[in-house]
C-alpha positions as CSV (number, residue, x, y, z in Angstrom):
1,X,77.6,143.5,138.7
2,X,73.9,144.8,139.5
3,X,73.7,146.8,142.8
4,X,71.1,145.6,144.6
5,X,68.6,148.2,146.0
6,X,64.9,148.5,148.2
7,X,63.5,148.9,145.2
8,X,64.7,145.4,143.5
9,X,65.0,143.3,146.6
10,X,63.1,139.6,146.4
11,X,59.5,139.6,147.0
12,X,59.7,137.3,149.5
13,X,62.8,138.7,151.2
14,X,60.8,142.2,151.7
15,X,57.5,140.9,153.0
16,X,59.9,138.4,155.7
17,X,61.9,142.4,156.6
18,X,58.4,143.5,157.0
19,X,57.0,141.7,159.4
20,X,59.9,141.9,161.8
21,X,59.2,145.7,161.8
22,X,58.0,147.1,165.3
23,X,54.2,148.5,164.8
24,X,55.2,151.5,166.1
25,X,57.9,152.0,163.0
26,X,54.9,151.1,160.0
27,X,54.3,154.8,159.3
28,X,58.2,154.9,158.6
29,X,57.7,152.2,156.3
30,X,55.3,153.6,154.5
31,X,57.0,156.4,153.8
32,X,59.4,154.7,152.1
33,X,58.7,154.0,148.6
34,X,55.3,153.5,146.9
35,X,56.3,149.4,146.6
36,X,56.7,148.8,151.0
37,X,53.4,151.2,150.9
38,X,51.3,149.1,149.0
39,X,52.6,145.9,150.6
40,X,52.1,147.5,153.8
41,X,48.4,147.5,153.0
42,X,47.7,144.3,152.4
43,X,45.4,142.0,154.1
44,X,47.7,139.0,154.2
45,X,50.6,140.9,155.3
46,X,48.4,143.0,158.1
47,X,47.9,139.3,159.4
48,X,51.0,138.1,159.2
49,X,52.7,141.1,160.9
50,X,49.9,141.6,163.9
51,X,50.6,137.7,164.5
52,X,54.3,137.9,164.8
53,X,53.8,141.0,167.1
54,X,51.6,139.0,169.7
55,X,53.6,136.2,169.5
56,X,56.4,138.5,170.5
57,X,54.0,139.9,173.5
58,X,54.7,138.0,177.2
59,X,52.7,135.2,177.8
60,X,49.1,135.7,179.3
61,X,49.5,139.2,178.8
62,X,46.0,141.4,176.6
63,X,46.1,145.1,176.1
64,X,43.1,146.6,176.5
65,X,41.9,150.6,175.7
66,X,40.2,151.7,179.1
67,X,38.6,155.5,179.2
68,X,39.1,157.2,182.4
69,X,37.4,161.0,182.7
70,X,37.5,162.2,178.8
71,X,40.7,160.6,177.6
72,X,41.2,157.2,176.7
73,X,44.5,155.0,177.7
74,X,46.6,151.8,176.4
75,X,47.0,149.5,179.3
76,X,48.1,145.8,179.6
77,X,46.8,143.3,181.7
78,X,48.8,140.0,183.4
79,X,45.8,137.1,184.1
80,X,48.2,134.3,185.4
81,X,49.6,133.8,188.3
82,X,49.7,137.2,190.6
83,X,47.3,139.5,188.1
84,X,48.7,142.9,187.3
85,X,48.2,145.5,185.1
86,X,50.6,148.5,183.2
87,X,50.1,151.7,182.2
88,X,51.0,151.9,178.7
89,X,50.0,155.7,178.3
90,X,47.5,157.9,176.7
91,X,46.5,157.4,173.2
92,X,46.4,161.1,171.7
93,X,44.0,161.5,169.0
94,X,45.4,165.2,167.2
95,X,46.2,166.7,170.1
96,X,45.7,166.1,174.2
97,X,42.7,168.9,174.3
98,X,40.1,166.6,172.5
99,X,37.6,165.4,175.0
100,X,36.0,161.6,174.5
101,X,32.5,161.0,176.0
102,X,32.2,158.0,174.5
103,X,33.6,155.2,172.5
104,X,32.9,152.2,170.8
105,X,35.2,149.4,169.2
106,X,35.5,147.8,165.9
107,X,38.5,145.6,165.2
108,X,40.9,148.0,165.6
109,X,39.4,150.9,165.0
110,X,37.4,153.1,167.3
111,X,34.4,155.4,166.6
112,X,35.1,158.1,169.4
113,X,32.0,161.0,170.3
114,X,33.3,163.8,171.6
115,X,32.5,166.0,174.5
116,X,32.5,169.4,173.1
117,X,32.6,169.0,169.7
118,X,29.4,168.1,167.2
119,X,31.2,166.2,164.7
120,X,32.7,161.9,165.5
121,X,36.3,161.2,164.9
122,X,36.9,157.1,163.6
123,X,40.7,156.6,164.3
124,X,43.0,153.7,164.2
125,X,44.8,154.4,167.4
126,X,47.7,152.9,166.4
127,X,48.7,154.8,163.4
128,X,47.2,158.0,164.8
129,X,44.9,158.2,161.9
130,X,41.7,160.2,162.5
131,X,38.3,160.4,160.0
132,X,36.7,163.3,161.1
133,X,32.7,163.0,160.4
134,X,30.2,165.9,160.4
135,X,26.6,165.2,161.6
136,X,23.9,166.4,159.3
137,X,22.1,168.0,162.4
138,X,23.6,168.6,165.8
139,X,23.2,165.3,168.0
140,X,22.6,166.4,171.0
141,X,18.7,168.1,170.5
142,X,17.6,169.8,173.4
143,X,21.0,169.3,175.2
144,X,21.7,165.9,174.9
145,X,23.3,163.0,172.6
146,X,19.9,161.0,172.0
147,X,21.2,158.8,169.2
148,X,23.0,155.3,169.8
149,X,25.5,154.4,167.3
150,X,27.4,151.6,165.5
151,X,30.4,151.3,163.3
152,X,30.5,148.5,160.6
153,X,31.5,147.4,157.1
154,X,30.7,145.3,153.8
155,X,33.3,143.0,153.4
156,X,34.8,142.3,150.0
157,X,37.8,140.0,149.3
158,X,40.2,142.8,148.8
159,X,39.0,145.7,150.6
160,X,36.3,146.8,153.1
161,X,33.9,149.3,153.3
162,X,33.6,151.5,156.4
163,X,29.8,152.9,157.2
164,X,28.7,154.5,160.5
165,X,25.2,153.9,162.0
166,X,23.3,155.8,163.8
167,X,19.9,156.1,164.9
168,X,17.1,157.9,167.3
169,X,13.9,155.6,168.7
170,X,12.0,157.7,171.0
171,X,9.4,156.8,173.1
172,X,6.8,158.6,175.4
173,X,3.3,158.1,175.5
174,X,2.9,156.2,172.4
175,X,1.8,155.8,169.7
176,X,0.9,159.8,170.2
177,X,4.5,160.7,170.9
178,X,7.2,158.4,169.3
179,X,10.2,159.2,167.0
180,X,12.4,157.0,165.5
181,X,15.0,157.8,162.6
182,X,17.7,156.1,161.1
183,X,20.2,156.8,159.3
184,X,24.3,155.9,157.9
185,X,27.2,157.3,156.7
186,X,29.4,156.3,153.8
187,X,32.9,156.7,154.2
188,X,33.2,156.2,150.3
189,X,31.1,158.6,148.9
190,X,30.8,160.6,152.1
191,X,27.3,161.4,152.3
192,X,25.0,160.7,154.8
193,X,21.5,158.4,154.1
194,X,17.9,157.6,155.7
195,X,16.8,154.8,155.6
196,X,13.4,153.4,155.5
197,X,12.8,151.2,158.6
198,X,10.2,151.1,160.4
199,X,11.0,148.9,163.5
200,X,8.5,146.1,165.0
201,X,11.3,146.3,168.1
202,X,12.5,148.7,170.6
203,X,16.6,148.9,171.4
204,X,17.6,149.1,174.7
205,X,18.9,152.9,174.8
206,X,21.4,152.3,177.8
207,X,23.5,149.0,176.4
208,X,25.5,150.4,173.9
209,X,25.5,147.7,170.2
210,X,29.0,145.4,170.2
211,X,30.4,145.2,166.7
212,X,31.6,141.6,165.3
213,X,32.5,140.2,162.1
214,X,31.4,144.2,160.5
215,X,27.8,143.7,161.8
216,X,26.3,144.9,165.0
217,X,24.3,143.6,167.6
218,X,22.1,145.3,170.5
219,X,19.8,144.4,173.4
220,X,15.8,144.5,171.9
221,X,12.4,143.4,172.5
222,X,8.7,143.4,171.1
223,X,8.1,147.0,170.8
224,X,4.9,147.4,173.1
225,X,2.9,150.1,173.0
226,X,1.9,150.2,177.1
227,X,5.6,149.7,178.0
228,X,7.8,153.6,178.2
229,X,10.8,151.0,179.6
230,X,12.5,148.4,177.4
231,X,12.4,145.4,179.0
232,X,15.1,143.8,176.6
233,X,14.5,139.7,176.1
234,X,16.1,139.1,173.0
235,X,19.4,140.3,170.4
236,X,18.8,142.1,166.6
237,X,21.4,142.6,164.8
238,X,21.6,145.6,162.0
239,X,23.9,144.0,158.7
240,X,26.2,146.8,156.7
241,X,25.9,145.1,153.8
242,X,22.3,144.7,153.5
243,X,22.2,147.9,155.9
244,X,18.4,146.1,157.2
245,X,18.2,144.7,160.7
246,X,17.9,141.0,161.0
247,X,14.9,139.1,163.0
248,X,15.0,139.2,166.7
249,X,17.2,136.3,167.9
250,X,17.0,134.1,171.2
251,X,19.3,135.4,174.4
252,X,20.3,132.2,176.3
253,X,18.3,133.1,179.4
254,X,15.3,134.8,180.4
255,X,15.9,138.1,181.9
256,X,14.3,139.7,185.1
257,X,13.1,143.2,185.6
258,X,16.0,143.9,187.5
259,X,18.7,142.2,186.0
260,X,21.7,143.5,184.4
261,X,23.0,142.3,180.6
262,X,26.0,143.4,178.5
263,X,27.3,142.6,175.3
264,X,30.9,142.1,174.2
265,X,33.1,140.4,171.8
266,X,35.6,137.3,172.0
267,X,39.0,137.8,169.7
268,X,36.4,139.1,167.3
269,X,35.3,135.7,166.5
270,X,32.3,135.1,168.9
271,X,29.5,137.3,170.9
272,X,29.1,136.9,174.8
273,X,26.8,137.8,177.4
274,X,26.9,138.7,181.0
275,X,24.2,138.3,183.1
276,X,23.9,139.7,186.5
277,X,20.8,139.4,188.9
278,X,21.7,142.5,190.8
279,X,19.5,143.0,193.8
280,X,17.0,139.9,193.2
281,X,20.1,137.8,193.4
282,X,23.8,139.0,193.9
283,X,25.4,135.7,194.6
284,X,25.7,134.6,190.9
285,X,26.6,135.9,187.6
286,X,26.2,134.1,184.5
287,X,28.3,134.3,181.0
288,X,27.6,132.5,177.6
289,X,29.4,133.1,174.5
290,X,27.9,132.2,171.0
291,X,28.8,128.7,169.2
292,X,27.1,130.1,165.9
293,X,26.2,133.6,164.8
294,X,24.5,135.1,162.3
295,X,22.1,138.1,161.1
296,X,19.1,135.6,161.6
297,X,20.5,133.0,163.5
298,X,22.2,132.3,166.6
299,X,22.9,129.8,169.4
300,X,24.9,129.9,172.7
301,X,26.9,127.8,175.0
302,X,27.3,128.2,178.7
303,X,30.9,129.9,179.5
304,X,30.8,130.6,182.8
305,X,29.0,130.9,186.2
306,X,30.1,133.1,189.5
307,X,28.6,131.6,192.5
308,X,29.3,133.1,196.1
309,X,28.0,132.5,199.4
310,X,25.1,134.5,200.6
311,X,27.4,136.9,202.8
312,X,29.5,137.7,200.1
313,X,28.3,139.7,197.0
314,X,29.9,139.0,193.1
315,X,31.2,142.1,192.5
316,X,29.4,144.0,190.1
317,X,30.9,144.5,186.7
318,X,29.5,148.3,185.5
319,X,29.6,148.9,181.5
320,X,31.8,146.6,179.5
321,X,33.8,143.4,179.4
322,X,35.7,141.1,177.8
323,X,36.8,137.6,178.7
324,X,39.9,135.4,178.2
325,X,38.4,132.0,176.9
326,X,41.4,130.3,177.5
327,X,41.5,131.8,181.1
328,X,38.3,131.1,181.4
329,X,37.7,134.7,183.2
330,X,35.7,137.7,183.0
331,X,36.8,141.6,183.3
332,X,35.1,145.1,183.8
333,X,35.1,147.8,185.6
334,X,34.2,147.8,189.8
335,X,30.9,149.4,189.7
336,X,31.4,151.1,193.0
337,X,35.0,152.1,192.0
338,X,36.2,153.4,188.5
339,X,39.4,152.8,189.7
340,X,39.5,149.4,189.8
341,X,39.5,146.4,187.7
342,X,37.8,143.0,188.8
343,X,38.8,140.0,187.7
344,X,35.8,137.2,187.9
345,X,36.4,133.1,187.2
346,X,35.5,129.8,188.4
347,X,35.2,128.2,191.6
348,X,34.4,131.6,193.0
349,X,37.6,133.3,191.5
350,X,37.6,137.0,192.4
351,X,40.1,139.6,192.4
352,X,40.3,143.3,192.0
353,X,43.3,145.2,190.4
354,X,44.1,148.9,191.0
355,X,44.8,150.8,187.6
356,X,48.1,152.2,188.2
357,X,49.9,155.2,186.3
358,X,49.2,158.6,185.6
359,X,45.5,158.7,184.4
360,X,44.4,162.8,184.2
361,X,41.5,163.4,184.6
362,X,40.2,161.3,187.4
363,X,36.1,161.5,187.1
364,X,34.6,158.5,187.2
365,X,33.1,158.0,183.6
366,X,35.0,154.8,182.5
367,X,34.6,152.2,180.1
368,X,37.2,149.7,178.6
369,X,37.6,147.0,176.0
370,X,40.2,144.7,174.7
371,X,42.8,146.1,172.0
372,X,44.7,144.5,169.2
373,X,46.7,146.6,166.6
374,X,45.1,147.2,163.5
375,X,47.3,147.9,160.2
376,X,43.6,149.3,158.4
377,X,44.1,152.8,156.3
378,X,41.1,154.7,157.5
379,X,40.1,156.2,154.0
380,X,39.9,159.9,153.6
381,X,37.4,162.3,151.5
382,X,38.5,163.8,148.6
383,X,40.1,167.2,148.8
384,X,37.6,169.5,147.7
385,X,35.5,167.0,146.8
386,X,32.9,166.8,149.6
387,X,29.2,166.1,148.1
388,X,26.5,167.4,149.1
389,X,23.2,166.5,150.5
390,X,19.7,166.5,148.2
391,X,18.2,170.0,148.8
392,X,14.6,167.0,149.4
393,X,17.0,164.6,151.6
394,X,17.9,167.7,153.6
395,X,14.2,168.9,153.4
396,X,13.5,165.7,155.0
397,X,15.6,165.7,157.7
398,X,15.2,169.2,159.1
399,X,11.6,169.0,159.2
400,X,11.9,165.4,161.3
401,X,14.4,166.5,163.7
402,X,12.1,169.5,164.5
403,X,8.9,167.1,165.4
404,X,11.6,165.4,167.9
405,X,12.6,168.2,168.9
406,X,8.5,169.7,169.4
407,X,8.0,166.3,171.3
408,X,10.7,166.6,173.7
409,X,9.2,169.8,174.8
410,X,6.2,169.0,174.9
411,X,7.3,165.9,177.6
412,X,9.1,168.6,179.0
């Protein structure tokens, strides 16, 4: 009689064991043998198991990653019935002394800068995994962080590429005094490259890029030589695969001086807007999410509009979003209170949640998106293996840095 053993056990049978394992017990798996590893990895089993584990979640209930001070925190939110919200705890990246200034999202995975530290860190907070990332040149030039950034990928049937993007568009008494520089990291070969672009747009600095489907997508307009503001009227989106920006697409509205846009994402499928009149109107708010996206083209669909009285404001989301389609509902941070979460739907819907649970640092520099587990290895560099830079590429970048950094004192 053959003794049957992990190693020998059905195909079918294993990948069914799988997916009934708790998220938090994959690094176990892993660990194994080399055969649950590998299976582990998989695209079609990452699907499987994530699905199974939301199914499993309550009903109306979205975790979301919300930042609070310099540390960033799993929370779940309720939408139905009385809203509420639980403090799930905070997501340690190596160890509890490593400050976030800012993060951005990408299926999973989350490109975090840090406050006292030059280099990035992409981690999958799930599995704890960091890529740490070492700038070429210090981003913060003349105090700083001056550079907006992206995280993307080329997507092939059996794998995906991970690239970060990051770039520097300057602008101060053009044409005389204006900078721009782009340029992206590899996690593959682990070098960092310029790129040759030289942009007929400007991005709007303050509205940080939303990344969907691998691409990302930012707030631009015209660039205009008389203008020092950007006065952003339309979307461009930068491809990872091409690694070009596309054309500058339509937004679904026509924007005031004083209005307030943001981008986010819906289930990673779709791109949505919020627009908010701020002092020209505060009685409405306006939300459209895309019915077709892509780098050159792109068309939108009304989701939502918040309409109050004239004695009673729509409370104004600060920073990011995200929206529950199904809920057909909107939610951000108060902009008057970083401790509070508002809740925006039809027929003048409104409600405001208290975050609850032990938070740290309490300073109000807060941001938040929606979370779902990702499975994705982040790949590391070879051991010993790190390549370096051409002494002309370096050459290059040392001698533009310095002109930004002889412009910024001479603004100064």
């Amino acid at each position: 009689m053959t003794t049957m053993t992990i190693s020998n056990l059905p195909g079918d049978l294993v990948n069914e064991i799988l997916t009934r394992v708790p998220l938090k017990s994959m690094r176990a798996v892993r660990l194994t043998c080399k055969k649950w590893n590998d299976l582990s990895k998989s695209q079609s089993f990452t699907k499987m198991h994530i699905g199974k584990t939301l199914a499993a979640t309550k009903k109306d209930e979205s975790q979301m990653i919300v930042m609070m001070g310099y540390s960033l925190y799993l929370t779940s939110i309720v939408i139905s019935g009385d809203p509420s919200t639980e403090h799930k705890g905070q997501l340690i990246c190596l160890n509890g002394q490593v400050k976030v200034s800012k993060f951005y999202h990408c299926e999973g995975l989350l490109l975090c800068l840090l406050k006292d530290d030059s280099r990035f860190v992409v981690w999958n907070p799930y599995l704890g995994q960091p890529r740490w990332i070492e700038p070429r040149y210090s981003h913060r030039p003349k105090g700083w962080d001056r550079f907006s950034y992206a995280l993307g990928y080329v997507n092939n049937e059996s794998f995906r590429r991970y690239k970060l993007f990051r770039f520097i568009d300057y602008y101060y008494n053009a044409p005389e005094k204006q900078f721009f520089w782009y340029e992206i990291y590899d996690f593959d070969s682990d070098l960092w490259t310029s790129l040759d672009v030289t942009p007929h747009w400007r991005i709007a600095f303050s509205n940080g890029g939303v990344s969907l489907k691998g691409n990302t997508y930012w707030f631009a307009a015209e660039r205009n030589l008389d203008l020092e503001e950007v006065i952003a009227d339309r979307l461009i989106c930068f491809d990872f695969t091409s690694e070009r920006f596309g054309p500058l697409l339509p937004l679904p509205f026509s924007g005031g001086h004083d209005d307030y846009m943001t981008l986010s994402c819906v289930r990673e499928e779709k791109l949505a807007v919020l627009l908010q009149h701020n002092e020209s109107n505060p009685y409405e708010l306006d939300l459209w999410i895309t019915t077709k996206l892509e780098t050159e083209e792109v068309s939108w669909s009304k989701f939502l509009r918040v309409a109050t009285e004239f004695d009673n404001w729509v409370p104004f989301i600060g920073g990011s979003f995200f929206i529950d389609e199904e809920k057909k509902v909107a939610i951000g941070f108060d902009d008057g209170n970083c401790h509070t979460i508002n809740i925006i739907g039809e027929a003048g819907y409104l409600r405001a949640l208290d975050l609850v649970g032990d938070f740290g640092d309490q300073r109000c520099n807060t941001d938040l998106c929606s979370y779902v587990p990702s499975l994705l290895q982040i790949k590391q560099p070879e051991v010993g293996e790190r390549k370096q830079q051409s002494d002309l590429e370096k050459l290059r970048y040392d001698k533009n840095i310095s002109r930004l950094i002889v412009l910024l004192e001479g603004k100064q």
